[in-house]
Every structure is written in structure tokens, then in C-alpha cells.
MIDOSE-1310 file (N, C-alpha, C; in nm, 2 decimals, decimal comma, always signed):
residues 93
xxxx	+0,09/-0,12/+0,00/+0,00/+0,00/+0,00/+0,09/+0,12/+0,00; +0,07/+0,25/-0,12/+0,16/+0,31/-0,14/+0,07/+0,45/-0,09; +0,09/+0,55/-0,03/+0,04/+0,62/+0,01/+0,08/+0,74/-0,10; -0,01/+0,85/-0,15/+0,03/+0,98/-0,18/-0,01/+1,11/-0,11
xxxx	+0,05/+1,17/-0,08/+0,02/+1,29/+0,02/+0,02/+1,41/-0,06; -0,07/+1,51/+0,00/-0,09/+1,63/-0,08/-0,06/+1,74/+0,01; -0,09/+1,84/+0,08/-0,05/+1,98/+0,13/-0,02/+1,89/+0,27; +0,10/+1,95/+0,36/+0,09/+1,87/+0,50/-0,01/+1,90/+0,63
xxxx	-0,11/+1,76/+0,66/-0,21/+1,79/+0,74/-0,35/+1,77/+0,62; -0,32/+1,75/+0,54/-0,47/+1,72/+0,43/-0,51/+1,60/+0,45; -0,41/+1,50/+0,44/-0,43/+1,37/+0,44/-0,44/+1,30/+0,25; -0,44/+1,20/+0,27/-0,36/+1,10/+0,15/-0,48/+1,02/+0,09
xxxx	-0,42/+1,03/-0,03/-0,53/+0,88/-0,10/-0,43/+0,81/-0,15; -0,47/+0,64/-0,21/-0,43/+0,54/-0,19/-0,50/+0,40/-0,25; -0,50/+0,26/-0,29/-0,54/+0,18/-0,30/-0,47/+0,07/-0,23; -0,58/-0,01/-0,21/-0,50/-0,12/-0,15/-0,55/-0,25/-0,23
xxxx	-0,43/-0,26/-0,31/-0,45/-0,36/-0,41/-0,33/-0,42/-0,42; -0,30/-0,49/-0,54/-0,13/-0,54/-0,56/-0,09/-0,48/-0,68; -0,14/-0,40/-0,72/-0,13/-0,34/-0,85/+0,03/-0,19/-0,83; +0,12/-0,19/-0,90/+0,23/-0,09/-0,80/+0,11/+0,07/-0,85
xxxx	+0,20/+0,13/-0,79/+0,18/+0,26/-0,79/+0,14/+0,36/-0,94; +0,26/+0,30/-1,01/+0,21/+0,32/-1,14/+0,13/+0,32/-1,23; +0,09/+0,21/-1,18/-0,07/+0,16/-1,26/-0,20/+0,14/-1,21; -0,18/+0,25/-1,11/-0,35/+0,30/-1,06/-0,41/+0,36/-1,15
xxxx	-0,40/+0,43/-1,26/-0,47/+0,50/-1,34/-0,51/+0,39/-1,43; -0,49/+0,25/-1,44/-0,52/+0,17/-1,52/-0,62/+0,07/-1,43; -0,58/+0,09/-1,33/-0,66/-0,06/-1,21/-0,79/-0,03/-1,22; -0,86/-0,09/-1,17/-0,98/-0,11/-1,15/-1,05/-0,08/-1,02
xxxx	-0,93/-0,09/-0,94/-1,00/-0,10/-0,80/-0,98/+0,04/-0,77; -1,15/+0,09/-0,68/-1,10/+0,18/-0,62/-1,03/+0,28/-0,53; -1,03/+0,40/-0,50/-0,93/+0,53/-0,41/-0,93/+0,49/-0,34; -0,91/+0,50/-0,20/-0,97/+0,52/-0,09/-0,89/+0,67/+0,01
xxxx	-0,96/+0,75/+0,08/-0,86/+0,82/+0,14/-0,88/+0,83/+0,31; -0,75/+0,90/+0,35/-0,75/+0,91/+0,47/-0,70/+1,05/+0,51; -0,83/+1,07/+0,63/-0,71/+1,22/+0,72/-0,79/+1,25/+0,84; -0,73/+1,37/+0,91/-0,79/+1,35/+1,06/-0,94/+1,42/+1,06
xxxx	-1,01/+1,39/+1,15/-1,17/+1,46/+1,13/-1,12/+1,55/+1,26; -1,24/+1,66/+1,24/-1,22/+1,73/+1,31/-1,23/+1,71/+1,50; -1,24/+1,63/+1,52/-1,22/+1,55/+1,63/-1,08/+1,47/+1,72; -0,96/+1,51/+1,58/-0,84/+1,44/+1,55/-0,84/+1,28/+1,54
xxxx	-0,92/+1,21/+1,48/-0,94/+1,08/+1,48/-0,92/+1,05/+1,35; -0,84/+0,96/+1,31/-0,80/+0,92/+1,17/-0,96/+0,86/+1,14; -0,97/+0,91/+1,01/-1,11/+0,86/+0,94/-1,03/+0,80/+0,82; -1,12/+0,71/+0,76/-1,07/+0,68/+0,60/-1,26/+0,62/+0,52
xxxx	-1,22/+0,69/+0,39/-1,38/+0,68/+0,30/-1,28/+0,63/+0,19; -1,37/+0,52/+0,14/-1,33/+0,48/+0,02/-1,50/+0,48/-0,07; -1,44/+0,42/-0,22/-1,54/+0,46/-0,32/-1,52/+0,56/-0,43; -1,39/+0,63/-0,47/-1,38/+0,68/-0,52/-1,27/+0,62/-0,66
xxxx	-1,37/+0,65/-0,80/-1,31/+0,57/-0,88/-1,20/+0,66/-0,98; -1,16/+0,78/-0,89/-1,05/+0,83/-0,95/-0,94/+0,95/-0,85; -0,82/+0,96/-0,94/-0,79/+1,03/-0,84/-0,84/+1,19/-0,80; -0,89/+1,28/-0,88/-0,92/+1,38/-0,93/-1,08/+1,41/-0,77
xxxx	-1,15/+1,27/-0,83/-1,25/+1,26/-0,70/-1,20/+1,24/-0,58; -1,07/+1,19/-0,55/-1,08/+1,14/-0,40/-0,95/+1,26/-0,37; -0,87/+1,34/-0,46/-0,87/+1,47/-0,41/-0,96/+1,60/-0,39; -1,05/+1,62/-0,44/-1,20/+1,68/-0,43/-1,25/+1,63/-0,32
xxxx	-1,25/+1,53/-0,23/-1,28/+1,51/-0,14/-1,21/+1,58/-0,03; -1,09/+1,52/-0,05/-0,97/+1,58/+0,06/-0,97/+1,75/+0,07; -1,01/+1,81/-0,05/-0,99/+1,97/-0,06/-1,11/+1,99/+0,06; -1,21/+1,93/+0,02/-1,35/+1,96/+0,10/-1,37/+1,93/+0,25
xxxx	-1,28/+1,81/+0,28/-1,26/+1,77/+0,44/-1,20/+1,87/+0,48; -1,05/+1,91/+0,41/-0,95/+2,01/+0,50/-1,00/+2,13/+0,49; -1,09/+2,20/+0,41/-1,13/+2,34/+0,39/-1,26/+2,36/+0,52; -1,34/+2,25/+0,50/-1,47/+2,26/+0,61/-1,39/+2,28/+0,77
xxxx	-1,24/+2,20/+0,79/-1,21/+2,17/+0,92/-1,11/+2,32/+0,95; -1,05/+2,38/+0,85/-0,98/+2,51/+0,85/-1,08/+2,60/+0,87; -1,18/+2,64/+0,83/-1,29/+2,77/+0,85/-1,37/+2,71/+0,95; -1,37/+2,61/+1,03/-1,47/+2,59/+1,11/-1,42/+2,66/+1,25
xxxx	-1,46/+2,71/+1,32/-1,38/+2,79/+1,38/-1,39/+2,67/+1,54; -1,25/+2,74/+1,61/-1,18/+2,60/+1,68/-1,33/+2,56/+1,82; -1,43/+2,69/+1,87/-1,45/+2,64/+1,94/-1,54/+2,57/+1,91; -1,59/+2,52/+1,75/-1,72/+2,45/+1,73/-1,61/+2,31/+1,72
xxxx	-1,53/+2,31/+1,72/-1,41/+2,13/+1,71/-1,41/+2,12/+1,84; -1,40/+2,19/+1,95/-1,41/+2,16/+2,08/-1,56/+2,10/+2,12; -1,67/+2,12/+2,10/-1,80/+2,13/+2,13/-1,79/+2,02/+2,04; -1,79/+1,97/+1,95/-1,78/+1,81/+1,85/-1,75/+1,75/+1,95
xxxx	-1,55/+1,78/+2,00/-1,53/+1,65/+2,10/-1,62/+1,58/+2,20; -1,66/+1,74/+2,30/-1,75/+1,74/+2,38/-1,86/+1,66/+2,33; -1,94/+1,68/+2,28/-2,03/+1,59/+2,23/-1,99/+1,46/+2,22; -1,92/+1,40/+2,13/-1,87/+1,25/+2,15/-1,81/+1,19/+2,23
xxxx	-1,71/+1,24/+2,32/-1,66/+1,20/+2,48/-1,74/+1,27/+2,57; -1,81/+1,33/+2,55/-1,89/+1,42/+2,71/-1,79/+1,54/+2,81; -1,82/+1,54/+2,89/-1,71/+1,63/+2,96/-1,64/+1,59/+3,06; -1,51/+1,66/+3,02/-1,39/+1,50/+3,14/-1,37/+1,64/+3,24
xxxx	-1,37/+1,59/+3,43/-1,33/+1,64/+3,53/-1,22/+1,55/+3,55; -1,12/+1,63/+3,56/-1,03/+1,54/+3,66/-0,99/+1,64/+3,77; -1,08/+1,64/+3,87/-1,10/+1,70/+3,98/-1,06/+1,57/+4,09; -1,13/+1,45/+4,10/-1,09/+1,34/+4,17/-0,96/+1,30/+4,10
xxxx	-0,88/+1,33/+4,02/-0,78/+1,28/+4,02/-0,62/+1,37/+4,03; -0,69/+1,45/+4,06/-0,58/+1,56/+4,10/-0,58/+1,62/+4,24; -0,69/+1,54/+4,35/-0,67/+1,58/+4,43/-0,56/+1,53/+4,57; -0,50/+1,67/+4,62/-0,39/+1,63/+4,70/-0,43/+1,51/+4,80
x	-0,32/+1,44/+4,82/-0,35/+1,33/+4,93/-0,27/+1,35/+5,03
């Protein structure tokens, strides 16, 4: 699995086939890509039957997660982990 990267922090598309690198534009099988969601959690979407599409995707993950402004990425986490005290675990003994 050969990875290609684009701007650093976009995240990469890829196939995972046996086909080398070279001859993605000829394979059959589909893109697939990967990069962090705004949550920092490696995501990966595949389905994409070219590379042109599965950079168009990547432009559109990193652009949504750049203008979203940081405290609505905080309020995501929040939402999916809840809200962490570590009040019991910092207290002196």
C-alpha cells in the first residue's frame, strides 16, 4: 500500500491492491482516502473511482475543518466523549 500525500495535514489517498503505484490509473480498483476529522481521529472513506474525485474530497474535508472555527471542534469532542473532570484525580492526598 503506497500512500500519496498532498498539502501537510490534508491527508492522502491510496489503493490497497497489488497493483504498483504506477498503474493506478489503469486498475480497477478503487481510491480510498484518509485524514484526521475534526475530532483528531483518523477517518478513512473509500469509493472513489478516481484520483481527481478522491482529491476533491480531501480539498473539501480540509477546507470545512480550516474555516470551522476551533470552538465549534471543541464542542464536537465534547459531544462525542462528554465532559472530562479530573478534579478526583488531582486531588492532593
Amino acid at each position: 500500500m503506497a500512500t500519496t500525500g498532498l498539502i501537510r495535514g490534508m491527508g492522502s489517498f491510496f489503493k490497497e491492491c497489488e497493483h504498483p503505484e504506477s498503474r493506478w490509473s489503469k486498475c480497477p480498483h478503487n481510491y480510498k482516502i484518509r485524514y484526521r476529522n475534526a475530532s483528531g481521529q483518523q477517518t478513512e472513506e473509500s469509493g472513489f473511482a478516481d484520483q481527481e474525485s478522491a482529491k476533491t474530497r480531501l480539498a473539501q474535508v480540509y477546507h470545512a475543518r480550516k474555516v470551522s472555527p476551533v470552538g465549534q471542534r471543541k464542542a464536537e469532542r465534547i459531544k462525542q466523549y462528554g465532559s472530562m473532570h479530573f478534579l478526583g484525580e488531582t486531588a492532593e492526598a
